[in-house]
C-alpha positions in Angstrom: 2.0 35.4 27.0 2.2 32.9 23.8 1.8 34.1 20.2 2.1 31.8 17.3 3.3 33.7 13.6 3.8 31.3 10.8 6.8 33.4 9.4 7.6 32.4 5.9 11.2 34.6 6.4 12.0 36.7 3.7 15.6 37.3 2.6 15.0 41.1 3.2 13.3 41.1 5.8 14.3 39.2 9.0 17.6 37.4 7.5 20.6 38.4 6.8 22.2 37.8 3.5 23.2 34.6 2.2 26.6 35.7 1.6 27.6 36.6 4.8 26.1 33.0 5.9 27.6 31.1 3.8 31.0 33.2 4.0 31.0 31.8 7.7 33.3 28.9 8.7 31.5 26.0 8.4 32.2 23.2 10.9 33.9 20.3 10.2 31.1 18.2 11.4 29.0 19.3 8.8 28.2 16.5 6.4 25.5 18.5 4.4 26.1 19.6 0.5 23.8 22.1 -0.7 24.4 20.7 -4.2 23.7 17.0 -3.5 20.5 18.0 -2.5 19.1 20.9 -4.5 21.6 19.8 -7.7 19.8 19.4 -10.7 17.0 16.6 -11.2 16.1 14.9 -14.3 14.1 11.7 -14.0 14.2 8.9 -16.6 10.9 9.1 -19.6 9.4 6.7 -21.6 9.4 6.9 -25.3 6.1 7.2 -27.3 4.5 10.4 -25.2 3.3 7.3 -22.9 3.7 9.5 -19.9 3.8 13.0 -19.4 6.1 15.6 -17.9 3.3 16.6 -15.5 3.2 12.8 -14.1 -0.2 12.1 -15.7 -0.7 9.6 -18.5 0.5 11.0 -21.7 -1.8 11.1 -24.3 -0.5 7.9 -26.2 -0.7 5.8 -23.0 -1.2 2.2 -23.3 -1.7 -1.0 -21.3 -3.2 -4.3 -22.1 -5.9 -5.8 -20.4 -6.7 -9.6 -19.3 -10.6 -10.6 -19.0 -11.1 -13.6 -16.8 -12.9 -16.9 -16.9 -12.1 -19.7 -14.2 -13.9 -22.9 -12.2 -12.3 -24.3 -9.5 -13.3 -27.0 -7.2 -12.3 -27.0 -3.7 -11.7 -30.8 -2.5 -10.8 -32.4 1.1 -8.5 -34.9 0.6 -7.4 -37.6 3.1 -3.9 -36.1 2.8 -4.3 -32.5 1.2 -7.2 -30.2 0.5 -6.7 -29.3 -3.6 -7.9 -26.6 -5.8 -8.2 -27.8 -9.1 -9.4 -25.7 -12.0 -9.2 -24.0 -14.9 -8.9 -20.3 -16.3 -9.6 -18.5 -19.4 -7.8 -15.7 -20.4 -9.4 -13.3 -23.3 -6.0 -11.3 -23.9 -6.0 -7.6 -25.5 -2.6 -6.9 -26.8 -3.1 -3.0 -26.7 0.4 -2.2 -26.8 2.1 -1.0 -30.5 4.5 -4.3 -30.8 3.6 -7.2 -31.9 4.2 -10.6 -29.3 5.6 -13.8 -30.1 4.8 -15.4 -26.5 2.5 -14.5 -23.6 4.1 -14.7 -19.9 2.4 -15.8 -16.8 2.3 -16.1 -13.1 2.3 -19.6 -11.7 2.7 -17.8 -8.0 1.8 -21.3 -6.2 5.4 -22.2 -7.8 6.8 -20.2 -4.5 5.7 -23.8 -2.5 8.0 -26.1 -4.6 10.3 -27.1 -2.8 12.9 -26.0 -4.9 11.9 -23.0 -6.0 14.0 -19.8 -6.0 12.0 -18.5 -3.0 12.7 -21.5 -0.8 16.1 -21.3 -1.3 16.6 -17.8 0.0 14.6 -18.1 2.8 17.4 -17.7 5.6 18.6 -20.6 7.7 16.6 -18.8 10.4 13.2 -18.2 8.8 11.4 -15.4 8.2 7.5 -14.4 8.0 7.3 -15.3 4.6 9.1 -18.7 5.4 8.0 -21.0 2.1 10.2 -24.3 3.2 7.5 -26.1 5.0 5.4 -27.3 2.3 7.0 -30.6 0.5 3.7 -30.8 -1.7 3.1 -27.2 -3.1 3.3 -26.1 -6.5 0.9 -26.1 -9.7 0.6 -29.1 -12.0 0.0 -27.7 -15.3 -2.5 -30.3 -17.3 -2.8 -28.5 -20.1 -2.2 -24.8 -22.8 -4.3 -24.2 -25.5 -4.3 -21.3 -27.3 -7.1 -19.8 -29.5 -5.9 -17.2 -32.0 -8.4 -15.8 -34.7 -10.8 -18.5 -34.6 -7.8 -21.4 -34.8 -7.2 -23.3 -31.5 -3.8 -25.7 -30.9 -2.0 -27.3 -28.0 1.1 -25.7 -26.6 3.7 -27.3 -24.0 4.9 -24.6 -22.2 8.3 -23.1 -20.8 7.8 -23.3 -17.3 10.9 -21.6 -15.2 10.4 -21.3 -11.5 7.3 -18.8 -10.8 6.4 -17.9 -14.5 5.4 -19.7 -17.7 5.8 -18.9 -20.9 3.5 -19.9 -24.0 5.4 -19.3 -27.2 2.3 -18.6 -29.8 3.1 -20.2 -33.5 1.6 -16.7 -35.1 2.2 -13.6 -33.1 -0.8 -11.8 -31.7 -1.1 -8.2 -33.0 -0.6 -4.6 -32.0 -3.0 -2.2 -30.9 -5.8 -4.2 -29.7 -5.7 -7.4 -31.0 -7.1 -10.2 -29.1 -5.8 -14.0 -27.9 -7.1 -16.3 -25.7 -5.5 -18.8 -23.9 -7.3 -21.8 -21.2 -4.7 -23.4 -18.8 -5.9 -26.4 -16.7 -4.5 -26.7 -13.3 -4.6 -28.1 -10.1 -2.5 -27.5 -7.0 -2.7 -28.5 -2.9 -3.3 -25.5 -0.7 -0.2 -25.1 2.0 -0.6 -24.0 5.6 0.6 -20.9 5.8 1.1 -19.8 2.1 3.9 -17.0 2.8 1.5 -15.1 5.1 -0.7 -14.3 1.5 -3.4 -17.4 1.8 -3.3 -21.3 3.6 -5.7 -22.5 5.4 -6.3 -23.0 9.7 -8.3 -25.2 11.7 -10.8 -24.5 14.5 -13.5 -25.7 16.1 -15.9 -26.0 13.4 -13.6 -26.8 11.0 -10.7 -25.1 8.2 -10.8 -21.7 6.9 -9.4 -21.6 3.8 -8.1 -18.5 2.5 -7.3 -18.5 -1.1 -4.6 -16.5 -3.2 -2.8 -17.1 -6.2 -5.2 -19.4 -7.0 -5.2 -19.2 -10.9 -2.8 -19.0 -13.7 -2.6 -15.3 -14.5 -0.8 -12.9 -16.7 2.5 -11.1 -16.4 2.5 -7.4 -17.2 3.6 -6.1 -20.9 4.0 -2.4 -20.3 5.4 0.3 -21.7 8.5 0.7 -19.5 10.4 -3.0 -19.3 7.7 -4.9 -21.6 7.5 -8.6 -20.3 7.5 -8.1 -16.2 8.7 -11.5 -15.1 10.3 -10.8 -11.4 9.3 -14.4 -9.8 7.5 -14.6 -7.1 10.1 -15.1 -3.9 7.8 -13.7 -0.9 8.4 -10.7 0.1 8.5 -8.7 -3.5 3.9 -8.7 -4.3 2.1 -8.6 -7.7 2.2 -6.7 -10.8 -1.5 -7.1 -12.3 -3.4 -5.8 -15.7 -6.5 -5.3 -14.8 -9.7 -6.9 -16.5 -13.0 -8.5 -15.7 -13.5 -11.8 -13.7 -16.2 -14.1 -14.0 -15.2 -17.4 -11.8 -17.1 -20.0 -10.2 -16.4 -22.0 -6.9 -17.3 -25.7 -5.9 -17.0 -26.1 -2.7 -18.7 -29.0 -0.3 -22.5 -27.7 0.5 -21.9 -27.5 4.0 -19.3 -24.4 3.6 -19.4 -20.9 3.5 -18.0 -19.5 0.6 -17.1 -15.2 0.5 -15.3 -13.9 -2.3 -14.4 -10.9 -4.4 -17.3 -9.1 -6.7 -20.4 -9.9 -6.6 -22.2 -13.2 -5.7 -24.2 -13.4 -9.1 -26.5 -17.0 -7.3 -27.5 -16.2 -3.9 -31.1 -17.8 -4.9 -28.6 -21.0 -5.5 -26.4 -21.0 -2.6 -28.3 -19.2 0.7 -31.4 -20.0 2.3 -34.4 -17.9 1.8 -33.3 -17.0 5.7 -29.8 -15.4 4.6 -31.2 -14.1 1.3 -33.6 -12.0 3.7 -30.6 -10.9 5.8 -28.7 -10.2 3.2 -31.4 -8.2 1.7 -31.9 -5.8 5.7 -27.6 -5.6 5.5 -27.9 -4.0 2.1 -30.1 -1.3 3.8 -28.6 -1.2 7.3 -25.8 0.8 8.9 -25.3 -1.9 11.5 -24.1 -4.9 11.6 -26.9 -7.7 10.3 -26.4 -11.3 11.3 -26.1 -13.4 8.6 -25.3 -16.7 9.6 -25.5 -16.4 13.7 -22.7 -18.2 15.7 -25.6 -21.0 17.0 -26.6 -21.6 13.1 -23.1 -22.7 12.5 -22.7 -26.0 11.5 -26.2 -26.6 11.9 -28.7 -28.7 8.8 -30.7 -25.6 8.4 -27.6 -23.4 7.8 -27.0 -25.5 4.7 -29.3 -28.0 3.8 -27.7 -29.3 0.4 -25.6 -32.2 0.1 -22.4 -32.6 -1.2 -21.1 -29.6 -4.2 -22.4 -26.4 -4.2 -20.9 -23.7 -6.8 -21.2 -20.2 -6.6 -20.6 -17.3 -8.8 -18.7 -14.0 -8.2 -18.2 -11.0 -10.9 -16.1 -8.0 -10.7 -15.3 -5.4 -13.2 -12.3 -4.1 -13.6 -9.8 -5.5 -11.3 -6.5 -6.5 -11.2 -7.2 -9.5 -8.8 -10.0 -12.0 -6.9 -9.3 -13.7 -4.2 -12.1 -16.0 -1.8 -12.7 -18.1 1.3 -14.5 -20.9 1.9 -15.3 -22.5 5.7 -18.0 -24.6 7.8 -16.9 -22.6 10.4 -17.9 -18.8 9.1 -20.3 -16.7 10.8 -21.2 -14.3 8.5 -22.4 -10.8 9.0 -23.2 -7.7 6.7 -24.2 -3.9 6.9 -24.1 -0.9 4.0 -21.2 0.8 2.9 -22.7 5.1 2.0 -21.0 6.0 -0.8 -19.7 9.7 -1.9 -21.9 9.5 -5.0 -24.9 8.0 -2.9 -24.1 4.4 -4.1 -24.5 1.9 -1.6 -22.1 -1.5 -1.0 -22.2 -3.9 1.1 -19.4 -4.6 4.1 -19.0 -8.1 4.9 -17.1 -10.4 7.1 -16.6 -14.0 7.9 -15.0 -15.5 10.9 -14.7 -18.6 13.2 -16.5 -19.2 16.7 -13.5 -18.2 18.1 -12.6 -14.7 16.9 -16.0 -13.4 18.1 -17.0 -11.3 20.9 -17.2 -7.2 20.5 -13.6 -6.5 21.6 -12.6 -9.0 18.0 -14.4 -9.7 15.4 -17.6 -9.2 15.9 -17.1 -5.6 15.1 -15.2 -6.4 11.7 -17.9 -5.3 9.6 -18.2 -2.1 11.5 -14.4 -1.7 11.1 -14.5 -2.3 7.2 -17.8 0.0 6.4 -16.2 3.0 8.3 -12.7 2.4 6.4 -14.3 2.0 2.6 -16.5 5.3 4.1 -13.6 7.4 4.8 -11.2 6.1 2.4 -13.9 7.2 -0.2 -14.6 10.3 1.1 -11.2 11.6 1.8 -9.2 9.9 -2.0 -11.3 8.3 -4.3 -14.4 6.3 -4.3 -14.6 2.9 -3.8 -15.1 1.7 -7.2 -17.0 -1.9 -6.7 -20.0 -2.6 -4.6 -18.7 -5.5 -1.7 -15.9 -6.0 0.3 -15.3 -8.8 3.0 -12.8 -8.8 5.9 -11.6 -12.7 6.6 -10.5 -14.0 9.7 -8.1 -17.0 9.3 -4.4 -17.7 8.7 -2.5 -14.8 7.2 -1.5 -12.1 9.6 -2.7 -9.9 7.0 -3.1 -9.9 3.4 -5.3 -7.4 0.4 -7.3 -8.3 -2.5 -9.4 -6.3 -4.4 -12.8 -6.5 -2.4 -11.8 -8.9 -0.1 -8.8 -8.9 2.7 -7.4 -11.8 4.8 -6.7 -10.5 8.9 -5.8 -12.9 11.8 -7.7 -14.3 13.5 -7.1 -13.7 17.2 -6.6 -10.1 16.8 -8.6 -7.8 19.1 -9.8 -4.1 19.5 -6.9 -1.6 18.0 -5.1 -4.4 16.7 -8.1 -5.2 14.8 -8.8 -2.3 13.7 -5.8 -1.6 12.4 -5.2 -4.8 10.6 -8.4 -4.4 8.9 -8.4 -0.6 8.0 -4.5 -1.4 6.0 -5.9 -4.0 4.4 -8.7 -2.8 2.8 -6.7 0.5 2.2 -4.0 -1.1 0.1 -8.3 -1.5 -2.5 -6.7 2.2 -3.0 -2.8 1.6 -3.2 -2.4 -0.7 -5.5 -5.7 -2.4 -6.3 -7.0 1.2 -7.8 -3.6 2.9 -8.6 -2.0 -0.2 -10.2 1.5 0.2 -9.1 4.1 -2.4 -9.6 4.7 -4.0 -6.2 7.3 -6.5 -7.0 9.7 -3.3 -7.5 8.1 -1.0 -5.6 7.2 -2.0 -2.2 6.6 1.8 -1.0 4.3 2.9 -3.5 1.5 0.6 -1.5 2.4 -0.4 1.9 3.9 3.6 2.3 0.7 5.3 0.7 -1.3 2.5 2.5 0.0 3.3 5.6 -0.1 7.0 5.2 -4.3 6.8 4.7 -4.4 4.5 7.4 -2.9 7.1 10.1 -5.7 9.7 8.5 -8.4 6.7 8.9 -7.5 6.0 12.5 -7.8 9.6 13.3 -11.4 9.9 12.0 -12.6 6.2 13.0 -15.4 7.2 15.9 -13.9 9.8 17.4 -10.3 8.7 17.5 -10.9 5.7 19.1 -8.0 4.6 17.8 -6.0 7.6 17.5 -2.5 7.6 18.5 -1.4 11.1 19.7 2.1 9.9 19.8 4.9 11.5 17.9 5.8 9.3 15.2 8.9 10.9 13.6 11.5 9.9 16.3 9.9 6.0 16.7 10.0 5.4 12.9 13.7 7.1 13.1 14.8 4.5 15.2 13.1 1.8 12.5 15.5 2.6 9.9 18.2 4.9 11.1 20.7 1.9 10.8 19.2 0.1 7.6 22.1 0.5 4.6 19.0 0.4 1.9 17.0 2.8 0.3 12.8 3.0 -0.1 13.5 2.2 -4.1 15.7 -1.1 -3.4 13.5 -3.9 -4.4 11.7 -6.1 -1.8 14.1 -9.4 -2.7 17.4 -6.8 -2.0 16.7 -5.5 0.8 17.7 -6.5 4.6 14.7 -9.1 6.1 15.3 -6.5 9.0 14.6 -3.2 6.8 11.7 -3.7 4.6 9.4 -2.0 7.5 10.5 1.6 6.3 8.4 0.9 3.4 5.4 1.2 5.0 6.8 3.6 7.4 9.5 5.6 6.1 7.7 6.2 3.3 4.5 7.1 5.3 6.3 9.8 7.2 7.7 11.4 4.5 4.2 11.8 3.1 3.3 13.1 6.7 6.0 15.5 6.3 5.3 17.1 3.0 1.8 17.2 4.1 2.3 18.8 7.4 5.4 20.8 7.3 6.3 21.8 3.3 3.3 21.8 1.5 0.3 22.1 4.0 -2.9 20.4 3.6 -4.4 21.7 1.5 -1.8 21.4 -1.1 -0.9 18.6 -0.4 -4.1 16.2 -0.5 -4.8 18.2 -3.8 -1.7 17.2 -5.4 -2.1 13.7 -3.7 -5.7 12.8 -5.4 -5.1 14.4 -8.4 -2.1 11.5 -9.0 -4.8 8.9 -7.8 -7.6 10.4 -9.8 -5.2 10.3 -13.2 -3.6 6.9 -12.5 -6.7 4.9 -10.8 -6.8 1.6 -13.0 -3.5 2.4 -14.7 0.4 1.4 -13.8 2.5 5.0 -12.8 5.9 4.9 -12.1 7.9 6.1 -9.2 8.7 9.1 -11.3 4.9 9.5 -12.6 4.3 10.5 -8.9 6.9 12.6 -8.2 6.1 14.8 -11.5 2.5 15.0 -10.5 3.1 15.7 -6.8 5.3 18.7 -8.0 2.8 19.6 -10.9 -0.1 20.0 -9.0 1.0 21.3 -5.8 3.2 24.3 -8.0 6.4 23.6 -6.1 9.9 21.6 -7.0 10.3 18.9 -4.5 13.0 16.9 -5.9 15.1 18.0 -3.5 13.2 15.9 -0.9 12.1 13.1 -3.3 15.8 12.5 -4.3 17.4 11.8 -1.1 14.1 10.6 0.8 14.1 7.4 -1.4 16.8 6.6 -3.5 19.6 7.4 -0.3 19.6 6.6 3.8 20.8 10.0 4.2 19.5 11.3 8.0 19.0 14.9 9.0 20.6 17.0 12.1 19.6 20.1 12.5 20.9 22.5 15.3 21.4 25.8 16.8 24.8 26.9 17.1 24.9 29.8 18.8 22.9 33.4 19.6 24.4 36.5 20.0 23.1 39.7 20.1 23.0 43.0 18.0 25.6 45.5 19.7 25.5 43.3 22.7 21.4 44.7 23.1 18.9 41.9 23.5 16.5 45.3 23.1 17.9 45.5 19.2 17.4 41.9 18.2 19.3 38.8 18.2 21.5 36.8 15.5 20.6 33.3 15.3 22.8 30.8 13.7 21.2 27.2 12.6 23.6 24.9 11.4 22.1 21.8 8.7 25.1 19.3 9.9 23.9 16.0 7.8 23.2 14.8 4.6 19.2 15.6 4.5 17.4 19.3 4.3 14.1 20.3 5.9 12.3 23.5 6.8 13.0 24.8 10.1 10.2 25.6 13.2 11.8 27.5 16.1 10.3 27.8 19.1 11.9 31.1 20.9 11.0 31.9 24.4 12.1 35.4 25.9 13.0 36.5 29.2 9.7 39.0 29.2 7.4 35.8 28.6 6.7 36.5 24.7 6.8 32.7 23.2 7.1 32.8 19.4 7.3 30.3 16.6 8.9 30.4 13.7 8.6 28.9 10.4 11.4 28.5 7.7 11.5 27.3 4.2 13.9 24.7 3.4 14.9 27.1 0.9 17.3 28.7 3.5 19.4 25.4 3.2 20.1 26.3 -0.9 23.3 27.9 -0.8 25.3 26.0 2.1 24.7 24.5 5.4 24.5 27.4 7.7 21.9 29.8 8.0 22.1 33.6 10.2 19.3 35.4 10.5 18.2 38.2 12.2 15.4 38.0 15.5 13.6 41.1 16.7 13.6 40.1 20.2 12.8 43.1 22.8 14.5 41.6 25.5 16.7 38.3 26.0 16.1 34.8 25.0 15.6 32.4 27.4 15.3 29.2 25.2 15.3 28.5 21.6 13.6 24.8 20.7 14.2 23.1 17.0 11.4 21.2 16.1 9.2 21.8 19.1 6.4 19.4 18.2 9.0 16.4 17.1 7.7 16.2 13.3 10.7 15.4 11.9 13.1 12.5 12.4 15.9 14.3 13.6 18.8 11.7 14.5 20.3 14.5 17.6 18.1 15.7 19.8 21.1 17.0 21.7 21.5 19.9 19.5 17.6 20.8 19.1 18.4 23.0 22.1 19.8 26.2 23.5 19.2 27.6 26.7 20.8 31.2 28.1 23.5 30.9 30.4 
């Protein structure tokens, strides 16, 4: 017969005492320190109450915000397609210090060819290879700054990937207001570091653009002025603010972006403006542009510019695409609240077909549905999934996928992407330091999205501890070593190191239900703010009512592994009948609770759960079993959740 008791072990009850465990020899092999683990933790704090002991915002938070104004015009060029524009920024210096200069992203800068990033791309390449673009890089036209009324010209500072605009009077603390218009242009590469480019098919290019506009560095409360340059690997560091921006493109083009198209009486026929219209009200998939209207005079019967608008509220980004070669398609996104969006998605002749992208939309809808359901709601009304270039690359409201992908691949390229609109386009977390706080949270939701996507389609019933082990047993760098530190071979434990460690606490320390409380209570007080590693570790521990520095310290700031094993069994006066000793032995760096999986000789199968509290005073643990007659097998970790790195030792079979 099998029974299944979750034993939470009591010291009195089925253990013996911790003295007499710890007074045991402990082997040489043992690497483990009770004291580097559950030592004392004090993580650094801002000055000014701007964040709280219980990781929420403390009640002097601050951050500035940047509102939004840009035109661009897309042009085909004989030798390069361009982008030139220009952006207003309305700047609100919410912070209490005065600034004498204003910093900002030039992130096209990464294409120079002698920019930083080029010239630590490896001799070899890598995915985010920037060396093959001789003509990239913004031309700055012009800076002019108004300031209470009083506009002048500046020349700027320009270094690498940022620009700084020194102001002749200093704009003012606690919500005083600057605004500053930059004229630009800037040719669009071919593969822009996997983040935006542009692709030819049949029909003609997709463009997918990124770091399109001039836009500001972060001021915060923690380092003031964030001016990491853009190298490739390390992402974005945003204020968040309102966009309203306007694209000319030729009028035989397709053009999807971020927010909401504010001119669809301007830009669509009274055909698509109809469609659009049933896909607003549909939970299927609504042709918008069918593959045979491609191309075609009806599809788009102007002649040569058409501009269209896009809003959003509140974002930290926008990002578009413009192509002759789109179909487009559309259904409605049922929000939590009973809101309805609107899923979208845009894609060349040759992606279609239903095992690609012809069931896009359908994959987006049912992510923003769950995603929404399970963490937060999805705060604007449109999304739209691109096919083109990048192998796969987030904005807010609109993601970039490849295009050739098919079925799980698919699905899984779009359900990341539009889950990093959670981590870090609603929790505004600094990317550019870090990398885990998106791609790990991302990927976390995305395993709990695969599992509900229709039925598990998707779902992948394999163990992941032991295959994400062998990712990054051999990697020398931590989760919190920045993206431009760390080995081109390692920064895949972001996303899934840090993924199973959520798995973990969810699954095997806290439980559910404690867990996902804790978990959207951080993103319901940080949504549209900027928390800190240590802002989530506080919370975590606040709201689920339990100390778990001892995992948080060594889970990302060390590459310590874990080995647990079962030394030996013995039995009381020799009498399976009057229970059996048990000694587990914790012989590396890392601590985890203990399952047990104990089979006896009479058929009774039992499994046992232990704190990792058992691990607090030393690294081997004795505790009484009242088996009834002799074990036949005792199994560590029967259902492989954790990423033990010897399996050898999991096991202990009677002789």
């Amino acid at each position: 017969m099998q029974t299944k008791l979750k034993h939470l072990l009591g010291a009195c009850v089925l253990f013996l005492t911790a003295a007499s465990a710890s007074a045991q020899t402990t082997p040489d092999s043992i690497k483990y320190d009770h004291n580097d683990v559950f030592g004392p933790v004090v993580w650094p704090t801002t000055t000014g109450d701007t964040r709280s002991a219980s990781g929420q915002p403390g009640q002097n938070y601050w951050q500035n915000r940047a509102n939004y104004l840009i035109h661009a015009t897309l042009d085909e060029g004989k030798q390069d397609t361009t982008i030139t524009g220009d952006v207003t920024v309305d700047y609100t210096n919410n912070s209490p210090d005065k600034l004498d200069y204003l910093w900002f992203q030039l992130d096209q800068n990464l294409f120079k060819p002698d920019s930083r990033g080029a010239a630590v791309t490896p001799i070899s390449g890598d995915r985010f290879d920037v060396r093959g673009f001789s003509r990239g890089g913004y031309h700055i036209e012009s800076v002019t700054v108004t300031y209470k009324g009083t506009s002048y010209k500046v020349i700027p500072v320009i270094t690498d990937a940022r620009m700084q605009v020194r102001l002749t009077t200093p704009v003012g603390a606690k919500g005083d207001k600057i605004s500053v218009r930059v004229n630009y242009n800037f040719s669009i590469p071919y593969y822009g570091a996997d983040r935006m480019g542009r692709k030819q098919f049949k029909q003609g290019w997709v463009y997918e653009i990124a770091q399109w506009y001039p836009r500001m560095c972060v001021y915060d409360d923690v380092e003031g002025w964030n001016t990491l340059p853009y190298m490739g690997l390390g992402e974005f560091y945003c204020d968040y603010g309102d966009f309203d921006y306007y694209i000319t493109a030729p009028a035989n083009m397709t053009v999807v972006g971020s927010g909401d198209l504010q001119n669809g009486a301007q830009v669509l026929t009274a055909t698509q403006q109809s469609r659009l219209a049933e896909a607003r009200n549909s939970d299927k998939t609504v042709m918008l542009i069918k593959p045979d209207e491609v191309g075609q005079p009806a599809t788009h019967p102007q002649h040569g510019n058409l501009t269209w608008h896009f809003k959003m509220e509140n974002s930290r980004d926008v990002s578009w695409a413009a192509s002759t070669a789109f179909i487009w398609d559309a259904a409605k996104v049922n929000f939590p609240s009973g809101r309805k969006g609107i899923a979208q998605s845009a894609y060349p002749i040759e992606s279609s077909g239903n095992d690609s992208w012809s069931r896009s939309t359908e994959y987006l809808k049912n992510s923003m549905e769950i995603y929404s359901n399970a963490y937060f709601e999805y705060p604007w009304n449109s999304a739209v999934s691109v096919s083109g270039v990048a192998l796969g690359m987030e904005y807010p409201g609109i993601i970039f996928c490849l295009s050739n992908l098919k079925n799980g691949q698919l699905w899984g390229d779009i359900t990341h992407e539009i889950g990093h609109n959670w981590f870090p386009m609603i929790v505004g977390t600094n990317e550019r330091k870090y990398m885990w706080m998106d791609e790990g949270f991302n990927t976390f939701i995305n395993i709990y999205a695969t599992d509900h996507f229709n039925n598990g389609e998707y779902k992948d019933t394999a163990k992941m501890a032991q295959r994400i082990l062998r990712q990054y047993r051999r990697s020398n760098d931590p989760l919190m070593t920045p993206p431009e530190a760390i080995g081109l071979n390692d920064y895949g434990q972001y996303y899934v190191k840090t993924s199973l460690g959520l798995v973990m606490l969810r699954s095997d320390v806290l439980g559910p239900e404690r867990f996902d409380y804790a978990f959207r209570e951080y993103i319901k007080h940080w949504a549209f703010k900027h928390p800190l590693p240590y802002d989530f570790f506080r919370a975590m521990n606040d709201a689920a009512g339990e100390d778990l520095n001892w995992f948080f310290k060594p889970w990302f700031f060390t590459t310590w592994k874990l080995d647990q094993a079962i030394q030996s069994v013995t039995y009381v006066e020799n009498d399976p009948e009057k229970g059996a000793i048990i000694t587990l032995v914790n012989k590396d760096k890392l601590a985890m609770p203990v399952e047990l999986q104990i089979t006896q000789a009479n058929g009774t199968v039992e499994i046992l759960h232990m704190p990792v509290n058992i691990w607090q005073r030393g690294g081997v643990w004795k505790f009484k079993y009242p088996s009834t007659s002799a074990i036949k097998s005792i199994i560590l970790d029967p259902n492989h959740e954790l990423p033990d790195s010897d399996l050898k030792n999991n096991t202990w079979y009677a002789k």
